[in-house]
PDBQT receptor file of N, H, CA, C and O in Angstrom, charges set to zero:
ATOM      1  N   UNK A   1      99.892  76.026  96.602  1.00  0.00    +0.000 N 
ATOM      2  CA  UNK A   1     100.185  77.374  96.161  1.00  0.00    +0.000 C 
ATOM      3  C   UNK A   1     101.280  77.946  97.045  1.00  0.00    +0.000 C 
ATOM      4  O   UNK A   1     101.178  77.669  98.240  1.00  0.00    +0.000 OA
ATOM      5  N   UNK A   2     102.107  78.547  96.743  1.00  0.00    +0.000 N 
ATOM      6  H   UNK A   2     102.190  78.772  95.772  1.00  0.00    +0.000 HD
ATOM      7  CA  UNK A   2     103.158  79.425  97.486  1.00  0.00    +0.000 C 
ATOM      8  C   UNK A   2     102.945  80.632  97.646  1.00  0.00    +0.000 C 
ATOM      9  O   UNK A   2     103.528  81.111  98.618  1.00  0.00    +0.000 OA
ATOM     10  N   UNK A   3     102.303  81.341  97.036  1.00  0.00    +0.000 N 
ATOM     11  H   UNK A   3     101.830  80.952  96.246  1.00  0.00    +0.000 HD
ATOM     12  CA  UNK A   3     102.010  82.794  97.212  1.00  0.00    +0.000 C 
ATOM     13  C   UNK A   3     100.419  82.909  97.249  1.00  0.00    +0.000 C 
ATOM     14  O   UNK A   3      99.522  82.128  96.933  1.00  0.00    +0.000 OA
ATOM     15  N   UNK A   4     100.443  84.510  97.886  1.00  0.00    +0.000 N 
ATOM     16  H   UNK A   4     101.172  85.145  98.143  1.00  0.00    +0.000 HD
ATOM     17  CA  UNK A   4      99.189  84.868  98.020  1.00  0.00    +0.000 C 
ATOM     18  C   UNK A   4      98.893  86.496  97.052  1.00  0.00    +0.000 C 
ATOM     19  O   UNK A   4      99.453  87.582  97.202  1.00  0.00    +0.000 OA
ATOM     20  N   UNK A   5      97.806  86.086  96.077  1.00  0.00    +0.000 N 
ATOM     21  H   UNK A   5      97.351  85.204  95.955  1.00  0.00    +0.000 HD
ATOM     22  CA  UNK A   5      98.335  87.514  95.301  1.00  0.00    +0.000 C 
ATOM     23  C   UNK A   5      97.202  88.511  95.703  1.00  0.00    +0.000 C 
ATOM     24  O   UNK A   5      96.137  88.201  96.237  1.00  0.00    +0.000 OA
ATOM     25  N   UNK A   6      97.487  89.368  95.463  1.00  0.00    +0.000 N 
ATOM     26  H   UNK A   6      98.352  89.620  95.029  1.00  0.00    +0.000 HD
ATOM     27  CA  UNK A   6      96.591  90.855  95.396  1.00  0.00    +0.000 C 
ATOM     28  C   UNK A   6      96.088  91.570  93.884  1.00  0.00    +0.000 C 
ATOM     29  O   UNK A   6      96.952  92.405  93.618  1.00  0.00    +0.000 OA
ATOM     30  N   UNK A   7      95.727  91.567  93.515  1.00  0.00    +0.000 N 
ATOM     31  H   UNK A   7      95.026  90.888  93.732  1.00  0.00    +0.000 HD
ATOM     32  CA  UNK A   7      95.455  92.143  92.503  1.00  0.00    +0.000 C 
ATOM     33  C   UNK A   7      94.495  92.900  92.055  1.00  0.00    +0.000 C 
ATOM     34  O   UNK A   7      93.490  92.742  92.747  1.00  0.00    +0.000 OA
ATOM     35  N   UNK A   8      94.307  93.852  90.986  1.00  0.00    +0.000 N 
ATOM     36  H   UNK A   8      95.124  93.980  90.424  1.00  0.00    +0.000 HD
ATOM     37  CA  UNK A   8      93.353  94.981  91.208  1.00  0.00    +0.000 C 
ATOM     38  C   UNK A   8      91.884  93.984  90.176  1.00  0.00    +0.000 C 
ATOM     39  O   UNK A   8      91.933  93.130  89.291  1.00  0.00    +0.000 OA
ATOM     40  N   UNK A   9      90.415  94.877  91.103  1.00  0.00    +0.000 N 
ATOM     41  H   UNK A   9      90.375  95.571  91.822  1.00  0.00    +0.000 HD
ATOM     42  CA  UNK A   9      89.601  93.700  90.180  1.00  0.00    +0.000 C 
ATOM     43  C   UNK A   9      88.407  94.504  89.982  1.00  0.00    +0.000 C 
ATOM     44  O   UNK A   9      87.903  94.396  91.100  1.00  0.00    +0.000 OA
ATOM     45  N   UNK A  10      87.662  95.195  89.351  1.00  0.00    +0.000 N 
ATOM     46  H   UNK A  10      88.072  95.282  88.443  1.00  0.00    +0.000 HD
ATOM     47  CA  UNK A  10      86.487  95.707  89.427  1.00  0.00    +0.000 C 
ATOM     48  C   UNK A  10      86.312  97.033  90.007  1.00  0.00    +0.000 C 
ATOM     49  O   UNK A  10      85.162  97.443  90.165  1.00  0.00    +0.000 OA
ATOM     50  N   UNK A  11      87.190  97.672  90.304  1.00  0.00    +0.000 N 
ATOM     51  H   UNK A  11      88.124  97.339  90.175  1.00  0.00    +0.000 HD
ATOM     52  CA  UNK A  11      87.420  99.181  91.200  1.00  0.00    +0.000 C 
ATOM     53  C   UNK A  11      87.776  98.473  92.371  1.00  0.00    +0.000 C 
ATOM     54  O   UNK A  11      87.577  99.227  93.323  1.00  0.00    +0.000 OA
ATOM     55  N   UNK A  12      88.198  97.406  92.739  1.00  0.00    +0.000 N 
ATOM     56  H   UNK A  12      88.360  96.794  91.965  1.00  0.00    +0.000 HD
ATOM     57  CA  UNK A  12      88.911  97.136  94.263  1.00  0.00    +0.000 C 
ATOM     58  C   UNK A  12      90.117  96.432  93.896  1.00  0.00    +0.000 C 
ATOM     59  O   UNK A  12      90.978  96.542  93.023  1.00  0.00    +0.000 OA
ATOM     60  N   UNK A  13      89.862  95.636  94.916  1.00  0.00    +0.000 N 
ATOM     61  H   UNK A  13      89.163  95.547  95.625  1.00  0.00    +0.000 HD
ATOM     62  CA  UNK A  13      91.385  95.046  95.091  1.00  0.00    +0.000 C 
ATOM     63  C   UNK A  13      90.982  93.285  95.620  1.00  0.00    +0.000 C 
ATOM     64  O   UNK A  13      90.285  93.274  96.635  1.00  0.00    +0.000 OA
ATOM     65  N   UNK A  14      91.315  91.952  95.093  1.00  0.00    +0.000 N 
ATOM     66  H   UNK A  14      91.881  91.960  94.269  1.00  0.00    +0.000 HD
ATOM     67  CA  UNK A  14      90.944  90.654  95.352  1.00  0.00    +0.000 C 
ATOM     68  C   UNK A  14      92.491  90.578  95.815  1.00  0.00    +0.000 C 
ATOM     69  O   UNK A  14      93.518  91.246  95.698  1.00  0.00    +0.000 OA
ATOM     70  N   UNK A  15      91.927  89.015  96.585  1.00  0.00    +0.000 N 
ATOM     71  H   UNK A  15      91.093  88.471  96.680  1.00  0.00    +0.000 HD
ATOM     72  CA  UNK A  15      93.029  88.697  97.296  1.00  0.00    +0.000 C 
ATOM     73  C   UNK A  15      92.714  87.169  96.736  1.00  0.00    +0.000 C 
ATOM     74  O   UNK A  15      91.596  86.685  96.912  1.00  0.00    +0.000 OA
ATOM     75  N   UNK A  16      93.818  86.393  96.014  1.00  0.00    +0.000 N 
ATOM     76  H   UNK A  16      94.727  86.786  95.871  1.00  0.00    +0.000 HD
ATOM     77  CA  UNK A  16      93.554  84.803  95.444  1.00  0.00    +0.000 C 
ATOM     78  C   UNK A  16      94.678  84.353  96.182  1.00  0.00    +0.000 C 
ATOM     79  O   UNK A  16      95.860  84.616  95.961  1.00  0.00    +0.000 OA
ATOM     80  N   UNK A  17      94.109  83.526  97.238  1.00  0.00    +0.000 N 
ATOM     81  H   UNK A  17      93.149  83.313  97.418  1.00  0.00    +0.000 HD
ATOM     82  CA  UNK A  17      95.080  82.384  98.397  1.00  0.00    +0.000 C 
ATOM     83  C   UNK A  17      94.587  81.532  98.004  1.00  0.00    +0.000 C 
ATOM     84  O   UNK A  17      95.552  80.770  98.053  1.00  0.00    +0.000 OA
ATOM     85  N   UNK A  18      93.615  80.800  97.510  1.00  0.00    +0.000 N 
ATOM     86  H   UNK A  18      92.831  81.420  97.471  1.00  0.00    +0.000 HD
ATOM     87  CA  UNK A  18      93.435  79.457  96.549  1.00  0.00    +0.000 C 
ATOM     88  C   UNK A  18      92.253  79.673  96.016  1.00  0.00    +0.000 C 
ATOM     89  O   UNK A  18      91.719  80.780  96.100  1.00  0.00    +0.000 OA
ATOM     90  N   UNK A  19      91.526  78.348  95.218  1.00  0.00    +0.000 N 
ATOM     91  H   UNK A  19      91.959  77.449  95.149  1.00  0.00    +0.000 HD
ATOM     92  CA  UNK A  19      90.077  78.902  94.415  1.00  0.00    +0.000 C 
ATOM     93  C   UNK A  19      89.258  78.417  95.585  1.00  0.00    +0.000 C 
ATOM     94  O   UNK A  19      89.391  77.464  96.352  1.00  0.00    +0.000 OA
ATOM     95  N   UNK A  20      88.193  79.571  95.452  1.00  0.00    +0.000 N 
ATOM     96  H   UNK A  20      88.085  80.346  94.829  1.00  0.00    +0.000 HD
ATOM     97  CA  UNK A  20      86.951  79.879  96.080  1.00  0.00    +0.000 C 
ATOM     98  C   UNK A  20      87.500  80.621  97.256  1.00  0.00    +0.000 C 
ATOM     99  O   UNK A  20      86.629  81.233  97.875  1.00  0.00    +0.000 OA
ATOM    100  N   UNK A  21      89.019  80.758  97.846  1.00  0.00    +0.000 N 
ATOM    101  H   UNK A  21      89.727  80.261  97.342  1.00  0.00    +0.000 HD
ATOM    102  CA  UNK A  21      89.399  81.618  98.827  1.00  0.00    +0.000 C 
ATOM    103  C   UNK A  21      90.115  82.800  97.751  1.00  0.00    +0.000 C 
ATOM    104  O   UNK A  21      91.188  82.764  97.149  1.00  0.00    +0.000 OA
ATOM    105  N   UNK A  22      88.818  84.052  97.801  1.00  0.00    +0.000 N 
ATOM    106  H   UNK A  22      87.946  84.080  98.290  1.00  0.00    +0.000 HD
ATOM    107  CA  UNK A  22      89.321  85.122  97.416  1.00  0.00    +0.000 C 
ATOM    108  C   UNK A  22      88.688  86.411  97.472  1.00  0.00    +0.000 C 
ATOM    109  O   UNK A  22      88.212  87.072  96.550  1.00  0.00    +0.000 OA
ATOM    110  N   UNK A  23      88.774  86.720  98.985  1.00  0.00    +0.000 N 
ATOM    111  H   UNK A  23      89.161  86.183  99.734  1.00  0.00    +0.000 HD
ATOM    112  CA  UNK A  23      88.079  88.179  99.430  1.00  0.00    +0.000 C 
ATOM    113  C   UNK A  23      88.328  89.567  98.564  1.00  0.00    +0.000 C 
ATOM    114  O   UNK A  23      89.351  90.126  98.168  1.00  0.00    +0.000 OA
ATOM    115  N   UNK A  24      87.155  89.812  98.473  1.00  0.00    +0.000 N 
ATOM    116  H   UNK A  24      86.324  89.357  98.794  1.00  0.00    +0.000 HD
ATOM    117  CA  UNK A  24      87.652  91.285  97.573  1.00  0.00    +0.000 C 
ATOM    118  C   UNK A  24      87.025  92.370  98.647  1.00  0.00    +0.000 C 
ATOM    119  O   UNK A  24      86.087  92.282  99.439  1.00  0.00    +0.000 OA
ATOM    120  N   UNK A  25      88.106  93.613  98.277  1.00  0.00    +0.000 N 
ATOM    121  H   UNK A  25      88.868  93.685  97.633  1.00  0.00    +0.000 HD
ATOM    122  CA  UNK A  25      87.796  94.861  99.274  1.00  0.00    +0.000 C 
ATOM    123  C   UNK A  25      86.911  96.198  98.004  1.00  0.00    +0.000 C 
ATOM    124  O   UNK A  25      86.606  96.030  96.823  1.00  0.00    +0.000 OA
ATOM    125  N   UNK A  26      86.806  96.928  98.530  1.00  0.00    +0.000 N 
ATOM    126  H   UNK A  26      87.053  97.065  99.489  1.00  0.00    +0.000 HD
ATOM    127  CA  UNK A  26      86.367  98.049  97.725  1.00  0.00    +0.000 C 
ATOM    128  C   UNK A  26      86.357  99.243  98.546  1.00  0.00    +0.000 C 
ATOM    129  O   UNK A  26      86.378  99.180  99.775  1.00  0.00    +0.000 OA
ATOM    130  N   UNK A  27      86.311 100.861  97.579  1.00  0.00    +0.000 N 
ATOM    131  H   UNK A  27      86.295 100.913  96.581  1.00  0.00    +0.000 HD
ATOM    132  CA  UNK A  27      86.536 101.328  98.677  1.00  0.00    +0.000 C 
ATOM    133  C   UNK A  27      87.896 102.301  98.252  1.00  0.00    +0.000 C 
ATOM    134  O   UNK A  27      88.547 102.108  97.225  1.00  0.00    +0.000 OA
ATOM    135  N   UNK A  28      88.197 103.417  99.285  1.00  0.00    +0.000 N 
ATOM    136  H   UNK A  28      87.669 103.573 100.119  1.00  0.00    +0.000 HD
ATOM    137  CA  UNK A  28      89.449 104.287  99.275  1.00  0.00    +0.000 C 
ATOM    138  C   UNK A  28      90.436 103.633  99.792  1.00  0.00    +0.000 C 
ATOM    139  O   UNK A  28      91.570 104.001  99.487  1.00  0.00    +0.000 OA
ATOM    140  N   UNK A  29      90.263 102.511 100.693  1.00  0.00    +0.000 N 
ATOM    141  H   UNK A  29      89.341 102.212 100.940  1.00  0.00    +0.000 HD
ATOM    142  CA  UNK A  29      91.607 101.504 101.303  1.00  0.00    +0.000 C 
ATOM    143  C   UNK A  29      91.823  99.982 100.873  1.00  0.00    +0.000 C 
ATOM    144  O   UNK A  29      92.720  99.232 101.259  1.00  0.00    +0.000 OA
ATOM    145  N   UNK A  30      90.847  99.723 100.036  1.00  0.00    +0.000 N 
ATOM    146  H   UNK A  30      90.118 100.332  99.723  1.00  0.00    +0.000 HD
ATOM    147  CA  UNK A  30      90.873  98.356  99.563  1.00  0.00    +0.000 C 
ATOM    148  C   UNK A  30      92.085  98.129  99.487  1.00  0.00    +0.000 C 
ATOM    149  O   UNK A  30      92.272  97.009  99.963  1.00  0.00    +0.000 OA
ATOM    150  N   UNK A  31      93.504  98.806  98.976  1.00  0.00    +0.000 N 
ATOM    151  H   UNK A  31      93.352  99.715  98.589  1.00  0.00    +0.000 HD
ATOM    152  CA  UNK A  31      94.421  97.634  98.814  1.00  0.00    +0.000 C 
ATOM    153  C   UNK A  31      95.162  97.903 100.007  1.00  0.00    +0.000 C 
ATOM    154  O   UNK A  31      96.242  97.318 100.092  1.00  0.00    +0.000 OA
ATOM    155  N   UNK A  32      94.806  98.705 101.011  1.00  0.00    +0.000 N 
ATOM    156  H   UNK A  32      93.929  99.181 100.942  1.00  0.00    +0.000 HD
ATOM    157  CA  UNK A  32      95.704  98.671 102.440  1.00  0.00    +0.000 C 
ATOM    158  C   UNK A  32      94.706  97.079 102.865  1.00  0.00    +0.000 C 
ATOM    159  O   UNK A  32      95.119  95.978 102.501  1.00  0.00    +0.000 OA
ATOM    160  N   UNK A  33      93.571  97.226 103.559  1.00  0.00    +0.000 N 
ATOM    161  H   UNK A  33      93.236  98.121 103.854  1.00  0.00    +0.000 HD
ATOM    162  CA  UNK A  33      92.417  96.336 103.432  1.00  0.00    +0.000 C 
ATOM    163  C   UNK A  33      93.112  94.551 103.009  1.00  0.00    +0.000 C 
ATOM    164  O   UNK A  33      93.410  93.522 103.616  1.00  0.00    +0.000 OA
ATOM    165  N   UNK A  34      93.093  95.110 101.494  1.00  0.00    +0.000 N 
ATOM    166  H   UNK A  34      92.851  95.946 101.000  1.00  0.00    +0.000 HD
ATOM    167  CA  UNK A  34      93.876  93.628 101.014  1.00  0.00    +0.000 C 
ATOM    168  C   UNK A  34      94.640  92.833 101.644  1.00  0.00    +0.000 C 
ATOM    169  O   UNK A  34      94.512  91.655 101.977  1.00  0.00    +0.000 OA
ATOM    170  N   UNK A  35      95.824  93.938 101.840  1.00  0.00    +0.000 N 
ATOM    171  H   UNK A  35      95.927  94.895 101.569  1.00  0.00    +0.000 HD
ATOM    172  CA  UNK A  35      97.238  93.888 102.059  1.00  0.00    +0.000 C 
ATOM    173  C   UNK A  35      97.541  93.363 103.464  1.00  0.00    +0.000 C 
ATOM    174  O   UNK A  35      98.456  92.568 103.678  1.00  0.00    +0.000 OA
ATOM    175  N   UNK A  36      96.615  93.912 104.541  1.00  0.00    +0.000 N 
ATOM    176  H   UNK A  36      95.872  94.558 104.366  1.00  0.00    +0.000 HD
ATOM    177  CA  UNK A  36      96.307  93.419 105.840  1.00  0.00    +0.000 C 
ATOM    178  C   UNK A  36      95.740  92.336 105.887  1.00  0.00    +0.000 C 
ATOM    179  O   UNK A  36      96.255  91.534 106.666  1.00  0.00    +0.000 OA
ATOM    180  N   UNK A  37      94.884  92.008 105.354  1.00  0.00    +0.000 N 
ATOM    181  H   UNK A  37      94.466  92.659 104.721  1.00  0.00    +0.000 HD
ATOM    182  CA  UNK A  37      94.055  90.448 104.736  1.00  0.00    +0.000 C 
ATOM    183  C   UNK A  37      95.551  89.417 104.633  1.00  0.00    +0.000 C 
ATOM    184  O   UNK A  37      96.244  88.823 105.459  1.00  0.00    +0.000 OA
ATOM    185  N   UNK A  38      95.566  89.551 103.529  1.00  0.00    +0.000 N 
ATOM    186  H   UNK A  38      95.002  90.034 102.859  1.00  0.00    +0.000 HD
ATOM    187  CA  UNK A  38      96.966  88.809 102.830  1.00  0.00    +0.000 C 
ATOM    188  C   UNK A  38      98.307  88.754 104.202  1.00  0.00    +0.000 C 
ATOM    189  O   UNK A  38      98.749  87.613 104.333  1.00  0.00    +0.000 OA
ATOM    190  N   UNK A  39      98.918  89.754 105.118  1.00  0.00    +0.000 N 
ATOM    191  H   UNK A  39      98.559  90.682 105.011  1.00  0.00    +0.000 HD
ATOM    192  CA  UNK A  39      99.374  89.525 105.994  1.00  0.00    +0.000 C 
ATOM    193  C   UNK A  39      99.262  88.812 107.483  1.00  0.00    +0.000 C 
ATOM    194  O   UNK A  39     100.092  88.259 108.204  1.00  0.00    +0.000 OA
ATOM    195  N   UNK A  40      98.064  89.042 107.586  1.00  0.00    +0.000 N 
ATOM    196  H   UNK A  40      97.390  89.492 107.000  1.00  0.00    +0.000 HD
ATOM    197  CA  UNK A  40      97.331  88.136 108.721  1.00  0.00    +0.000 C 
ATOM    198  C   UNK A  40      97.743  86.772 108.232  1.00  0.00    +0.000 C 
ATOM    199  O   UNK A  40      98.576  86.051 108.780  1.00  0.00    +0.000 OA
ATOM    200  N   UNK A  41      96.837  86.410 106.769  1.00  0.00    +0.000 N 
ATOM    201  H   UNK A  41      96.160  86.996 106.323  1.00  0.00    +0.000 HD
ATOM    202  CA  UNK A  41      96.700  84.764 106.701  1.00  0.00    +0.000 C 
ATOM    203  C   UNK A  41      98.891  84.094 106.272  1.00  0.00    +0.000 C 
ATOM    204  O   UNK A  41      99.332  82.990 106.592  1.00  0.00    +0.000 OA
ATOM    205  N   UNK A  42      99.493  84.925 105.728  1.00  0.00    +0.000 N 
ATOM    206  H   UNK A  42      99.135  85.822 105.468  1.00  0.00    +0.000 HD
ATOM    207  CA  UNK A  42     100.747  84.680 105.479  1.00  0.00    +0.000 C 
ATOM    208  C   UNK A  42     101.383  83.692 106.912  1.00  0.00    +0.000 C 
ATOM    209  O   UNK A  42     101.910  82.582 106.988  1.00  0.00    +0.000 OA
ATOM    210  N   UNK A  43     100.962  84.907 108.076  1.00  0.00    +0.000 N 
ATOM    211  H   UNK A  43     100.534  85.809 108.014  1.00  0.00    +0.000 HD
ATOM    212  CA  UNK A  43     101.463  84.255 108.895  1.00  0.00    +0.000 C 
ATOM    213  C   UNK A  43     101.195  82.521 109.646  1.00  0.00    +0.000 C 
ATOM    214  O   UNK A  43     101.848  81.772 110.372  1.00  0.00    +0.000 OA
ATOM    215  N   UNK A  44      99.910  82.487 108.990  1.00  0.00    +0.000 N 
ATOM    216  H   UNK A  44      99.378  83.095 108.400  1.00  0.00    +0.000 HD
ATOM    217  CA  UNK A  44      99.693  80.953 109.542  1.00  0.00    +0.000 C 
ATOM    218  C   UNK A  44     100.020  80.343 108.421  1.00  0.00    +0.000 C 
ATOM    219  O   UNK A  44      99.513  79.222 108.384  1.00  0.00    +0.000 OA
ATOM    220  N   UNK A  45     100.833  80.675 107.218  1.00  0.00    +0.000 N 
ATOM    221  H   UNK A  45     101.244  81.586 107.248  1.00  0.00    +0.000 HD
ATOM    222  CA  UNK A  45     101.396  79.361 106.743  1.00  0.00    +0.000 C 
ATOM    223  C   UNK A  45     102.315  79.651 105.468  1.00  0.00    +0.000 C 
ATOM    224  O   UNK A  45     102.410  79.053 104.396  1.00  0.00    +0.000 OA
ATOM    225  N   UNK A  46     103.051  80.948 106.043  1.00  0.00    +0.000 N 
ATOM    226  H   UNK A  46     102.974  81.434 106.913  1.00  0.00    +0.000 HD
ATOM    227  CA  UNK A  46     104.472  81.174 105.159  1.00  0.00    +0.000 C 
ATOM    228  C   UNK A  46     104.552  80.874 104.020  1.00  0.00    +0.000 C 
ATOM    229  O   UNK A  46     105.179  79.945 103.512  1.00  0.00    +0.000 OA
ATOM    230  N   UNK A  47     103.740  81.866 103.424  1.00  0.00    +0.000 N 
ATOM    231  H   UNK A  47     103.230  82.621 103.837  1.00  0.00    +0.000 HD
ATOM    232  CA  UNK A  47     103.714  81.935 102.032  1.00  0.00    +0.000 C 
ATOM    233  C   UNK A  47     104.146  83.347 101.693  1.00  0.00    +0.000 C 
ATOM    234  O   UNK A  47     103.975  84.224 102.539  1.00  0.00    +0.000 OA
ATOM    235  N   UNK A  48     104.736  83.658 100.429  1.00  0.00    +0.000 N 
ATOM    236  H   UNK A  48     104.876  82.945  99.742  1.00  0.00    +0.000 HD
ATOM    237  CA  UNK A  48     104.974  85.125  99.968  1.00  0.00    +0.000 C 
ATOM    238  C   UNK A  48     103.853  85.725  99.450  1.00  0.00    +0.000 C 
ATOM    239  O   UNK A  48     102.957  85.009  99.003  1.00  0.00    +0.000 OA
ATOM    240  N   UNK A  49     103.700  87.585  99.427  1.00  0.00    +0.000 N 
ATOM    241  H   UNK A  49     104.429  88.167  99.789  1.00  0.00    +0.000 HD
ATOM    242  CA  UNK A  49     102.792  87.838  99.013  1.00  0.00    +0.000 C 
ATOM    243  C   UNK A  49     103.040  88.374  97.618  1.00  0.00    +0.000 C 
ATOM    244  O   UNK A  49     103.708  89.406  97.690  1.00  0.00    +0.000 OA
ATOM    245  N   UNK A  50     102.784  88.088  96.560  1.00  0.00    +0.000 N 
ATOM    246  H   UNK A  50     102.241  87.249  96.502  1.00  0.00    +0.000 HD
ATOM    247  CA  UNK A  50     102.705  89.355  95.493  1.00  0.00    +0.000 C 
ATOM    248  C   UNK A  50     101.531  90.168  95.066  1.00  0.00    +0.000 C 
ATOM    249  O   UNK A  50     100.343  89.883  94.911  1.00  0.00    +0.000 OA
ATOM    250  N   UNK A  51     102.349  91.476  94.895  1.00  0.00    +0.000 N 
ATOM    251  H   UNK A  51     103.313  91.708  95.021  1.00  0.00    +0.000 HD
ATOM    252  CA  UNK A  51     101.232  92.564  94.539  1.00  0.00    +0.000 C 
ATOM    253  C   UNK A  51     101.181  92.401  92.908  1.00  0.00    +0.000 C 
ATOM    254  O   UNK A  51     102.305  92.182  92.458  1.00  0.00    +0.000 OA
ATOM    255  N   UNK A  52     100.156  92.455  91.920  1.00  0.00    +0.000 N 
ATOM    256  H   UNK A  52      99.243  92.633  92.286  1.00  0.00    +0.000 HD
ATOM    257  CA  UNK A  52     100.152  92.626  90.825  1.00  0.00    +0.000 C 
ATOM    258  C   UNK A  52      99.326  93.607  90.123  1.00  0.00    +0.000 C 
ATOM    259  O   UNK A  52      98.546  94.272  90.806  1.00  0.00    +0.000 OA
ATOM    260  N   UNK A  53      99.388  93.824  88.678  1.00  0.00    +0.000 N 
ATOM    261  H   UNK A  53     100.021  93.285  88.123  1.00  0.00    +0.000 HD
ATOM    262  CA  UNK A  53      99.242  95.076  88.118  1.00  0.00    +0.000 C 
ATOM    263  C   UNK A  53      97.756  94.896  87.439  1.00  0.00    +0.000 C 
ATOM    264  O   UNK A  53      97.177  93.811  87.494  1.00  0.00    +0.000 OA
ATOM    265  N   UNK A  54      97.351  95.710  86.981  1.00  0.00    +0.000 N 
ATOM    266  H   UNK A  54      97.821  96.591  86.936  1.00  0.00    +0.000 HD
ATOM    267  CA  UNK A  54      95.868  94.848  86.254  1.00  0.00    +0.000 C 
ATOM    268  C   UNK A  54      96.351  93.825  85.217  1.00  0.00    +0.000 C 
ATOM    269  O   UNK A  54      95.755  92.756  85.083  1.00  0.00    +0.000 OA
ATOM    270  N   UNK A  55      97.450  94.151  84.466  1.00  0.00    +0.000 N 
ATOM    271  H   UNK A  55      97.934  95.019  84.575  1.00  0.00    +0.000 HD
ATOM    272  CA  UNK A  55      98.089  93.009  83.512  1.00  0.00    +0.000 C 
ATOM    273  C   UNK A  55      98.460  91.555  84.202  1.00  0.00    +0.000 C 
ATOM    274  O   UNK A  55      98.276  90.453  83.684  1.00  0.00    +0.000 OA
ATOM    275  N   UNK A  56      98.992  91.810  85.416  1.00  0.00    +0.000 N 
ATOM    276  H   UNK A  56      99.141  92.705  85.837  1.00  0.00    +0.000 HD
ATOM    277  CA  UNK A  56      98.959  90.264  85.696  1.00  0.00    +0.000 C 
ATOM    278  C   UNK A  56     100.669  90.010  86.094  1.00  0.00    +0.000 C 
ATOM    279  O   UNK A  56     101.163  88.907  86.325  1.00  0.00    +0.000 OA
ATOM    280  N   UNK A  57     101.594  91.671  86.106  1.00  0.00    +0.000 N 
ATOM    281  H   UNK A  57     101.192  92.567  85.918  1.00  0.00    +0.000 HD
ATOM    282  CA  UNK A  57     102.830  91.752  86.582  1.00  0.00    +0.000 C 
ATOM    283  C   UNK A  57     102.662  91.615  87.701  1.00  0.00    +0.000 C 
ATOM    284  O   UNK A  57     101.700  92.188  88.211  1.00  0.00    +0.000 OA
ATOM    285  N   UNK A  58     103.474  90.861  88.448  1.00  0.00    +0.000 N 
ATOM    286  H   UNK A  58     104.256  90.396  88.034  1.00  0.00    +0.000 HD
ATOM    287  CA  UNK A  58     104.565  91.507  89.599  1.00  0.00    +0.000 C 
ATOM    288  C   UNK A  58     104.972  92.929  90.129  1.00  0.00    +0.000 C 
ATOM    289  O   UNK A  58     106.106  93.315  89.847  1.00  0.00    +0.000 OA
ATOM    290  N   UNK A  59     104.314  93.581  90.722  1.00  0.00    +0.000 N 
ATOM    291  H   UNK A  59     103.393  93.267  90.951  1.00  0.00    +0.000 HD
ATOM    292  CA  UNK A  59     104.814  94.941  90.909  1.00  0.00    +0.000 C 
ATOM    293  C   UNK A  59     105.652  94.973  92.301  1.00  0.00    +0.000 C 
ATOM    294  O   UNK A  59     106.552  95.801  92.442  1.00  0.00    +0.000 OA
ATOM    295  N   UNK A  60     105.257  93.848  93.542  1.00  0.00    +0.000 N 
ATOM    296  H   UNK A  60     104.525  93.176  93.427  1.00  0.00    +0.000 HD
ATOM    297  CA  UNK A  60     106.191  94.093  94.247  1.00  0.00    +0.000 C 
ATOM    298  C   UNK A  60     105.736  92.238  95.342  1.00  0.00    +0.000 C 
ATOM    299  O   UNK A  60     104.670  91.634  95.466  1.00  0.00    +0.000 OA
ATOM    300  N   UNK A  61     106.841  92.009  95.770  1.00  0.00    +0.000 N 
ATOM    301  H   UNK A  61     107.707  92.499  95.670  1.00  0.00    +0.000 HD
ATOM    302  CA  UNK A  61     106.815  90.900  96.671  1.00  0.00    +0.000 C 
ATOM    303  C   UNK A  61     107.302  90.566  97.512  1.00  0.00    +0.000 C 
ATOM    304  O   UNK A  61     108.514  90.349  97.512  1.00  0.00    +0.000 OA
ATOM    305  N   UNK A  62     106.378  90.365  98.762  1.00  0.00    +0.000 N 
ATOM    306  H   UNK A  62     105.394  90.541  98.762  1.00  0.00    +0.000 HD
ATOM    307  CA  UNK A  62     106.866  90.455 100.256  1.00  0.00    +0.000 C 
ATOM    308  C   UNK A  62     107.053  89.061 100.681  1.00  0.00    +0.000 C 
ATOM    309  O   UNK A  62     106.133  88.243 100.691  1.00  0.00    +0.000 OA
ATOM    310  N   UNK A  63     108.197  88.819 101.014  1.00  0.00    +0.000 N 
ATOM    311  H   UNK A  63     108.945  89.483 101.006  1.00  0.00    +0.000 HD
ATOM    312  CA  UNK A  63     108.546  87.298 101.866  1.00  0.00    +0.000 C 
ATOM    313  C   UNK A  63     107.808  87.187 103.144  1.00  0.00    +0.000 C 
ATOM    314  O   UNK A  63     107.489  88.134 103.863  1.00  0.00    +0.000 OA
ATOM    315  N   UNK A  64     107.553  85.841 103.368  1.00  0.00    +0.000 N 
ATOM    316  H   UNK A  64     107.812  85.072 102.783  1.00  0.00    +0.000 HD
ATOM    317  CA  UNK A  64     107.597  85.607 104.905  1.00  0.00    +0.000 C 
ATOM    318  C   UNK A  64     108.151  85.737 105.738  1.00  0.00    +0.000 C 
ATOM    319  O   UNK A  64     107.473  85.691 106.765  1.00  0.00    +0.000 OA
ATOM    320  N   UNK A  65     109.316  85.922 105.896  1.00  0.00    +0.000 N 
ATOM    321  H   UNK A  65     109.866  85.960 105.062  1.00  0.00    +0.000 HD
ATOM    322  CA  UNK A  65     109.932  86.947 106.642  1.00  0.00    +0.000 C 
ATOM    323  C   UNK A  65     109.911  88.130 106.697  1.00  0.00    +0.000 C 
ATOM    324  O   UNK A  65     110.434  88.585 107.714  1.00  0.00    +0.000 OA
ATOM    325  N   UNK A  66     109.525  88.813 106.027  1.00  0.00    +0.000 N 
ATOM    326  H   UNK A  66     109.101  88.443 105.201  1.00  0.00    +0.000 HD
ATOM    327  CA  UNK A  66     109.278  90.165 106.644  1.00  0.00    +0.000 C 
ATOM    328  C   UNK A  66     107.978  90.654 107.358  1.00  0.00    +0.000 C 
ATOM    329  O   UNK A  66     107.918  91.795 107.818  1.00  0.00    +0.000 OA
TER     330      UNK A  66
């Protein structure tokens, strides 16, 4: 997999970095929560993150480098 996505799931926010790895948050910060999730693990193995929409868009995507 190359990316790590975020996406909205049940009133929170899941995070799918591969199958059976996929923490979900809930909550008023779930997708800060997420988003910190998803940045921690990026760094041990340089992958991009995308944010997506309940449809399954692209709404925004962060490189490993940044």
């Amino acid at each position: 997999m190359t990316a790590i996505d975020l996406k909205p799931h049940r009133g929170g926010w899941k995070v799918f970095e591969a199958p059976g790895v996929e923490p979900f948050f809930i909550g008023a910060t779930a997708k800060d929560q997420a988003l910190g999730y998803a940045k921690h693990r990026q760094r041990s193995n340089s992958r991009s993150i995308r944010i997506l929409d309940s449809t399954g868009s692209i709404i925004e995507s962060i490189d490993p480098s940044t």
